[in-house]
C-alpha positions, 0 to 999 in steps of 0.5 A: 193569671191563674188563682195560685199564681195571683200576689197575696194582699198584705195587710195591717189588721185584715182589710187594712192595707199594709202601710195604713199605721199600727200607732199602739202597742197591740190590739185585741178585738173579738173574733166576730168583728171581722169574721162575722161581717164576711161571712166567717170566711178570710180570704188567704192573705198575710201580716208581714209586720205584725204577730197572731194568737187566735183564741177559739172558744166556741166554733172553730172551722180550718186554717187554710194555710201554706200547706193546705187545711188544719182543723180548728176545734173549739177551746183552741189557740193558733199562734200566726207569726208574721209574713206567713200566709193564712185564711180561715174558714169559720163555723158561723157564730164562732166566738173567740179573741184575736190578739195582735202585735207588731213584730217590734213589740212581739219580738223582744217579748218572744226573744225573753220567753221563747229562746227556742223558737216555738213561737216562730212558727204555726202552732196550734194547741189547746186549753180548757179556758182561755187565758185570763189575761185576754180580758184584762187586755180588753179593757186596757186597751180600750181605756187610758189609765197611766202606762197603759203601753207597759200594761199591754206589753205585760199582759200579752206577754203573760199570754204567750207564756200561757200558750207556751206551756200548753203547747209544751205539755202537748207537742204540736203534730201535723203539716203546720208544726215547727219552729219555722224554716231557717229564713224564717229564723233569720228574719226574726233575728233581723227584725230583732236587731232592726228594732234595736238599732234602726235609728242609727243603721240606716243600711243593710250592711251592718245588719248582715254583718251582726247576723254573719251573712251576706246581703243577699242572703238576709233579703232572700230570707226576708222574702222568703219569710216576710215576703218583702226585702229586707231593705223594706222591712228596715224602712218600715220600722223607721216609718212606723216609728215616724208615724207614732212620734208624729201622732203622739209628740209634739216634736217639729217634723224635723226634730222627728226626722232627727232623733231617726237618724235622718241628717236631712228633714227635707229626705226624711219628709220625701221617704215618709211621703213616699210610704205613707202617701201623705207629708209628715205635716198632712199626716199629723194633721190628718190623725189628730182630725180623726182621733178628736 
């Protein structure tokens, strides 16, 4: 097999394999964290289920994207949604902030402020300063303070508003610009409408039929874009709900398989061993072990 043909890894955070859990809002580290421990490169990889913005301030390197590279100069931002394969190669001692957030969080968010689709696609632009909500989002995330959740959601919302107006007074020019192919539209849409509506449609067809297309036109879409089936991308929303009721309530594994719409707990416990690895049981037990 040659290096083009080979299957890109898909990943939570980088390194942390697709499937792993994403239980928060967002999440926010610093550029070094995990750049600086590889040698501030990135091996090509993609994010199908969560959202970038990429603050560079010092540094910068190339994006290595779909269609080749993009420089990255410093006081710079790159807006990555989800699905769409990337890799960097950083000037060591590069500093900046990485911004992530699930497309279930990201998605009502972008749908409010960015009805035209910017942010569905690459875009890089520039700034002067880094929004100044990067470091609120810092230190709400690392504390505990009562609704927290609606805190971060605010203030990466207050960012994606920032990178919006910067990139509409400087339009974006290049191989990476754009508000991203047809597929990838619909599989936003699709994404949008799972997240309203995926505890009582547990199948494609009311999906397909709400977004006027056929089936197999919404699962080629979403491998196209998201490089999954569109029946994986509803299963994984289920599953990662299950995943944060279960480490956050106290609700019985059947009262979780319930309020998803799952008529049977014994299946609901099969379909969340089968994507998670671990019994709904095992799992909690598993997260309050390692959050003590």
């Amino acid at each position: 097999m040659n290096r083009t043909s080979r299957p890109l890894p898909d990943y939570e955070l980088y390194g942390e394999p697709e499937g792993s859990g994403f239980p928060d809002t967002l999440h926010i580290e610093h550029l070094s964290v995990r750049s600086g421990p590889r040698r501030w490169r990135i091996a090509r990889h993609r994010h199908p289920s969560l959202h970038q913005l990429f603050w560079i301030e010092r540094g910068g390197g190339a994006l290595i994207g779909e269609d080749g590279e993009t420089t990255l100069a410093a006081s710079s931002f790159l807006n990555m949604p989800a699905g769409v394969a990337h890799g960097f190669r950083f000037l060591p001692g590069s500093t900046g902030t990485v911004l992530t957030l699930p497309v279930a969080v990201f998605e009502p968010i972008r749908a409010r402020i960015d009805p035209q689709g910017e942010l569905l696609g690459v875009r890089i632009g520039r700034a002067r300063t880094a929004p100044p909500e990067l470091e609120a989002l810092l230190a709400e995330q690392q504390g505990s303070r009562a609704n927290r959740g609606e805190a971060l959601a605010a203030l990466a919302t207050l960012t994606f508003v920032w990178a919006l107006r910067l990139l509409a007074a400087e339009p974006q020019a290049g191989p990476e610009a754009g508000a991203g192919s047809a597929a990838v539209r619909l599989a936003a849409r699709f994404q949008a409408l799972v997240d309203a509506h995926y505890r009582e449609w547990h199948a494609l067809a009311p999906y397909a039929a709400a977004l006027a297309v056929t089936t197999p036109h919404l699962t080629r879409a979403c491998r196209q874009a998201l490089g999954r089936p569109a029946s994986a991308v509803l299963r994984e929303r289920q599953m990662l709900e299950a995943r944060r009721l279960l480490a956050y309530t106290q609700g019985s594994v059947a009262d979780v398989a319930y309020w998803l719409g799952f008529a049977d707990p014994g299946h609901f416990s099969r379909v969340f061993t089968a994507a998670a690895g671990l019994s709904p049981r095992a799992f909690r037990k598993e997260f309050t072990y390692d959050a003590a």
